[in-house]
N, C-alpha and C positions, 0 to 999 in steps of 0.2 A: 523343444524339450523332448527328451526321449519316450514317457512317458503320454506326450500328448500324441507324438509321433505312431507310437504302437498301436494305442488305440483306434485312432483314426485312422492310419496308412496312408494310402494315396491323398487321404482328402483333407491331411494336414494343411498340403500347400494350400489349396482353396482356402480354408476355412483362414490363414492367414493374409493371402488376398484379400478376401473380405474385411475383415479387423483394418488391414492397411488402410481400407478402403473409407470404411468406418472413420477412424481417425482423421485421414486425411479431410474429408469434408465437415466436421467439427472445427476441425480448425481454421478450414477458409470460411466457413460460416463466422465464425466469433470475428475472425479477422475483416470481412467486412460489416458486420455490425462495429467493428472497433469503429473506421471509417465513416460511418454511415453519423455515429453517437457523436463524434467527435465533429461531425460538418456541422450538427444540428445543433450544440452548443456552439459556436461557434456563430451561427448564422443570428440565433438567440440573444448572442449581446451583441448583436451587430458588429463583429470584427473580419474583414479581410484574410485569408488563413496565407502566413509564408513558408516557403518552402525547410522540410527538416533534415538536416545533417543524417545521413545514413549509419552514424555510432550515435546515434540517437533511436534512429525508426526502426531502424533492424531487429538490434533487442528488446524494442515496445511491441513489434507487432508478433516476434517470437515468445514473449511472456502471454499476452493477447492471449494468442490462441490457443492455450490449453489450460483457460479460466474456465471454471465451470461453476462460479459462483455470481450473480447478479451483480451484489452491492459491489464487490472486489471486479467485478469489468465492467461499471460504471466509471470508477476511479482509475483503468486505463483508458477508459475514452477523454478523462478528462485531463490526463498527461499528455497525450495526443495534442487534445483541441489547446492547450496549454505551448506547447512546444511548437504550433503552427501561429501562436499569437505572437504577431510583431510587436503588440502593446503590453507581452504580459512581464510583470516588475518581476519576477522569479527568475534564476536563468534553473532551466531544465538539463541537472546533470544527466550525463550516460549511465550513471549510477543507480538513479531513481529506479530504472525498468529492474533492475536485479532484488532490490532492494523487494518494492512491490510481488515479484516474485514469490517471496520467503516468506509472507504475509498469510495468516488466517483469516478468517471472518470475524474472529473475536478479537486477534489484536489491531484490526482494522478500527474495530469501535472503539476500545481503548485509548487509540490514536487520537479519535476524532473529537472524545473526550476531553483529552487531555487541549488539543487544539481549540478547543470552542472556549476549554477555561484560560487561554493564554489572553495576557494583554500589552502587544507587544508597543504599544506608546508608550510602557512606561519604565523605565530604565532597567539596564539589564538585571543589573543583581537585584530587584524588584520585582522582575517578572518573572523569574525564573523560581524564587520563591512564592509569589502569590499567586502560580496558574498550576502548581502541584496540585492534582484532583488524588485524596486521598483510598487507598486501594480498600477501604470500607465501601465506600459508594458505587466504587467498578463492579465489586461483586453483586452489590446489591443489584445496578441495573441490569447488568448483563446476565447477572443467574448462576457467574461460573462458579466452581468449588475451589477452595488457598490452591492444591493442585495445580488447577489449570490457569489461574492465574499468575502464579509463580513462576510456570512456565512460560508464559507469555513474557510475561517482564521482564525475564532472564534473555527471552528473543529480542525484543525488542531494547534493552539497554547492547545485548550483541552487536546487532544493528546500527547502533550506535544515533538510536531514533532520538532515547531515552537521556535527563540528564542526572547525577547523581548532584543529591543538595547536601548546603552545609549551612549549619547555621550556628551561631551564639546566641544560648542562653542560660544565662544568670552567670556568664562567665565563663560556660562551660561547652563544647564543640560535640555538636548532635549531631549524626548522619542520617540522614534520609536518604535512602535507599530507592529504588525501583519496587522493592518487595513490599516498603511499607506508603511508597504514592509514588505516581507517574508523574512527571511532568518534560517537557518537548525541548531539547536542546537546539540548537539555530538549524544546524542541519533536518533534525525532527517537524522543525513549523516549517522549513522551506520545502521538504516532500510533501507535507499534507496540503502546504498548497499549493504546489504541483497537480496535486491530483484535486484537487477542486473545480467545478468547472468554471472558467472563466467569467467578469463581468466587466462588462463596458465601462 
């Protein structure tokens, strides 16, 4: 930048050395914590880890490493330990890591939300109706303001995490939206368990 350039002069280049330098070991840092989280689940429910397709690892350990949130690199260690599970029922699209990407901290919880009120034994057009967690209750947990919620909903139906419902009553065809309850469409339950950690 010109501006940073003047200022500094010579000691521009330095000072962006450093930053490089800076960044760069953040990111091998997270990237072996990615590895390290993902053995330890893994070793946890006692599974054997196999080998992951590189349009799978590539873009997981590229997303990885410029997390700089706890809960959200938890949930790539456990795409990871997930994608190395020979036993696990999921298959782990190349999709997931972009996906996880685009994620906040809040529409992570949202998610998780919505996944914990899912019950997928019981028939489709049934659960998809009764595991909507109404967007009363998200705000109340989570604290957020219509705002940020909205937004979130709007990301996450983009995403296509999100499903939109439909229902009859008294003869008459309601829409339920993302704006007024979340609930997890097939793709939606199969990232969120993706990124769960594995059990035996």
């Amino acid at each position: 930048m010109p501006f940073i350039n003047k200022v500094l002069g010579p000691a521009a280049d330095e000072l962006g050395l450093i930053l490089g330098e800076r960044i760069r070991m953040f990111r091998l840092q997270n990237q072996i914590k990615l590895f390290q989280e993902a053995q330890q689940m893994l070793k946890t429910a006692g599974i054997s880890p196999q080998q992951v397709g590189l349009k799978t690892l590539l873009p997981l350990m590229e997303g990885a490493s410029i997390e700089d949130d706890p809960s959200l690199a938890q949930k790539w260690s456990a795409l990871l330990a997930n994608a190395a599970n020979p036993q696990s029922l999921v298959t782990i699209e190349p999709s997931f890591a972009e996906v996880l990407k685009q994620l906040t901290t809040n529409q992570a919880h949202i998610l998780q939300m919505a996944y914990d009120a899912a019950d997928p034994t019981l028939p489709k057009e049934q659960w998809l109706d009764k595991s909507a967690v109404p967007a009363k209750d998200i705000l109340a947990k989570l604290s957020l303001s219509v705002d940020q919620y909205e937004i979130a909903a709007a990301n996450l139906q983009r995403l296509q995490l999100c499903t939109n419902l439909t229902d009859v009553i008294n003869g008459k065809i309601t829409f339920y939206g993302p704006y007024n309850s979340i609930c997890l469409g097939g793709y939606g339950y199969a990232f969120i368990t993706a990124c769960t950690p594995p059990v035996q």
